[in-house]
N, C-alpha and C positions, 0 to 999 in steps of 0.2 A: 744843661746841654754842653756836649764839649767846644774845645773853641773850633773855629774852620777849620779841614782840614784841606794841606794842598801835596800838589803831586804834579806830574808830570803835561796835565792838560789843565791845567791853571788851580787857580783859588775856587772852591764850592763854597755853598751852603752852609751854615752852619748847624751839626748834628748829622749832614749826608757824607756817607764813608766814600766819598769821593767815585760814584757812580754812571755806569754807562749801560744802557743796555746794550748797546750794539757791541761793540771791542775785537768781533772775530770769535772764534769755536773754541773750543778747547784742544789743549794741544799736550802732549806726553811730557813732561818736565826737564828743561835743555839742559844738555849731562852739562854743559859749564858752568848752571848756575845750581849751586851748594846755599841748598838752606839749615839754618842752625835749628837743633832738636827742638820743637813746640813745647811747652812745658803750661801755657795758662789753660785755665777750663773753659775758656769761652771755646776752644776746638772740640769740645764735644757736640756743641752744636751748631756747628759751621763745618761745611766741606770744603777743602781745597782743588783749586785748579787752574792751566796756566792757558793766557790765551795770545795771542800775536795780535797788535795795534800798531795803528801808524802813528808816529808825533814826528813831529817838522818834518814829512817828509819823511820818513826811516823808521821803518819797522821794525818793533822790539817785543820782549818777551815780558807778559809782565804776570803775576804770582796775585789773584784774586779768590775770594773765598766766600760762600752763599751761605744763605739759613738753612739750615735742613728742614724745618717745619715745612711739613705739607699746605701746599697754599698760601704760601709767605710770601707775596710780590711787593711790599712797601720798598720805595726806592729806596731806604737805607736795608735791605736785606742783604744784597752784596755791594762788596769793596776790594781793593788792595789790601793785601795784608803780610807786605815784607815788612820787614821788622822795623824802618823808619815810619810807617805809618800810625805802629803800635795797636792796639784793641780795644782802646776809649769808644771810640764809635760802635764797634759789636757789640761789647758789655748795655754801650746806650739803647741800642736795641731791641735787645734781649728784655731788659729793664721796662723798655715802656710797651715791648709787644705784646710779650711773653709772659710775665711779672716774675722772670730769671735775673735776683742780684746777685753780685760776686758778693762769696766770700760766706753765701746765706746758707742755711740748712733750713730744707725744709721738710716739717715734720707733718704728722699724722696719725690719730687714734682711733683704735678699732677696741671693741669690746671681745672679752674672752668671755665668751658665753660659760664654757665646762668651768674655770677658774674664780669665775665670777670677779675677773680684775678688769681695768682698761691699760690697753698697751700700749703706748708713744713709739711710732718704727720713722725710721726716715721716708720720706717722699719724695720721688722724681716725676714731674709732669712728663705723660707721654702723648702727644699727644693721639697717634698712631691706634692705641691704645681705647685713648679716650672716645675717639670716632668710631670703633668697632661698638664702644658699648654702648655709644646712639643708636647703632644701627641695630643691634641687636634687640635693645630697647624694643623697637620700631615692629621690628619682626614677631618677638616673643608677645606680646601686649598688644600685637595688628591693630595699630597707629596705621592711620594713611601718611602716605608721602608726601603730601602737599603740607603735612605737619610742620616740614623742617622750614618753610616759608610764613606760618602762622604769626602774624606781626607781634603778640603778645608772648610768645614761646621763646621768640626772639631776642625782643626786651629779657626776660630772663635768663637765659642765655650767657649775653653780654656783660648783667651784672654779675656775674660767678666770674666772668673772663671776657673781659673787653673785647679782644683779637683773638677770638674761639673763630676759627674756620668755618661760621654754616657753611650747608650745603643747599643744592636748588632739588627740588623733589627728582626731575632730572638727575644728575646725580647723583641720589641715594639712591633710583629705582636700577643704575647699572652695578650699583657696588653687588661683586657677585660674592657675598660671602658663602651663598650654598655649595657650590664646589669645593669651596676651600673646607665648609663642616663637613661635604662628604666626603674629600681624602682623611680627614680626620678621622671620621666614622671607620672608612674604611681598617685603616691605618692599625685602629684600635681593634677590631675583626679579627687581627691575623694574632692577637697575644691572650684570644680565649679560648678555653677548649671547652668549653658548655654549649650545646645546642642553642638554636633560639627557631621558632614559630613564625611564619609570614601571615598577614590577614590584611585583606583586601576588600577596601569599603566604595561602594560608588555612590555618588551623588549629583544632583542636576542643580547648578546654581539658578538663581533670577533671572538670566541671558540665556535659561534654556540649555547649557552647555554642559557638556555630560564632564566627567572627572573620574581618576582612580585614584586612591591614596594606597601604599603599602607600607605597611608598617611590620616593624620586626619586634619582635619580644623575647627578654632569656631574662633569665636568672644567673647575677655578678657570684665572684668568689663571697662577697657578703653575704649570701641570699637575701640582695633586694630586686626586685622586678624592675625590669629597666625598658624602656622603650624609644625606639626611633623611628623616625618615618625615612625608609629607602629611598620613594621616588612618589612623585605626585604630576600625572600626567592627564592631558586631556586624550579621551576619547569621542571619536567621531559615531553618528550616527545611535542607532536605539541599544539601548543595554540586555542585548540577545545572551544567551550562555554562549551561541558559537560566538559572538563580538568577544564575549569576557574568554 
């Protein structure tokens, strides 16, 4: 751990980057104070920003900088970080949160199927990344949501990555990734010129609740058959042709 570090509202902890949550808002960077060009990689992942505090009495501008990790509250996430502070504490950080050393490459192999070799490519945790493809998980495999609170699922979890952000079923049930696949979808729509087919299936679940699914179908420039689902809506009332 590093040694103490101090600053302007006394001596901390040892190992906390000299921490406050309160300090005031963020504020535009004051044209009098010049900071020298960042050059370490622990600011790839930390943001900068400046916020207004009071010490003795006299409000000053001070230059603080957070984790960017999603869900990163540990009170060493943010600090100071003018250049007397230095970056010992972020790197410590990073190091025990994250499992991000300076100075480390990390790598990763995938199999070339066609080649019949394996490939070593470098590796960036993302974790951004990494949450989409829980949830897509979740989605594609129709996993219930109360999964992401499963105390054993948990447990493993943790062992792949200590300080892996779960989520509370809550949570995972607002993450709206359908909107986001359907401008996708759509997105993708406007660079084919091949037809495609609608077909429209009704169903009644267990609750009695009536349902439409619509789904699209064409053929890609590869001629492979391809399919999506448009929209999946509930319908009210009996499944009459004038209702459909």
């Amino acid at each position: 751990m590093p040694s103490p570090a101090t600053g302007g509202s006394g001596t901390q902890d040892a190992g906390v980057i000299n921490i406050e949550d309160g300090g005031g808002s963020g504020d535009d960077e004051p044209a009098e104070k010049k900071q020298k060009k960042c050059t370490s990689g622990v600011w790839e992942y930390f943001d900068k920003y400046w916020v207004t505090v009071e010490v003795n009495g006299k409000k000053e501008q001070q230059h603080w900088a957070k984790c960017k990790f999603q869900g990163c509250k540990n009170k060493t996430s943010k600090g100071r970080c003018e250049s007397r502070f230095g970056t010992t504490g972020f790197w410590t950080h990073l190091r025990y949160y994250h499992s991000i050393v300076k100075g480390q490459q990390q790598i990763k192999t995938e199999n070339d199927e066609k080649n019949g070799v394996t490939i070593v490519k470098p590796f960036k945790y993302d974790q951004e990344e990494s949450l989409k493809k829980f949830y897509m998980a979740m989605i594609v495999h129709e996993y219930p949501f109360n999964m992401a609170e499963h105390e054993f699922f948990q447990d493993w979890v943790k062992s792949l990555r200590p300080h892996y952000p779960l989520k509370s079923r809550v949570t995972v049930r607002k993450e709206d990734l359908c909107m986001l696949e359907k401008e996708n979808m759509y997105e993708y729509f406007k660079t084919i010129n091949c037809r495609f087919s609608a077909t429209m299936d009704m169903w009644t679940s267990n609750q009695n609740k009536g349902y439409m699914c619509i789904t699209l179908h064409w053929v890609d420039d590869d001629w492979k058959i391809q399919k999506r689902i448009a929209n999946f809506l509930h319908v009210k009332g009996r499944h009459t042709g004038e209702k459909l």
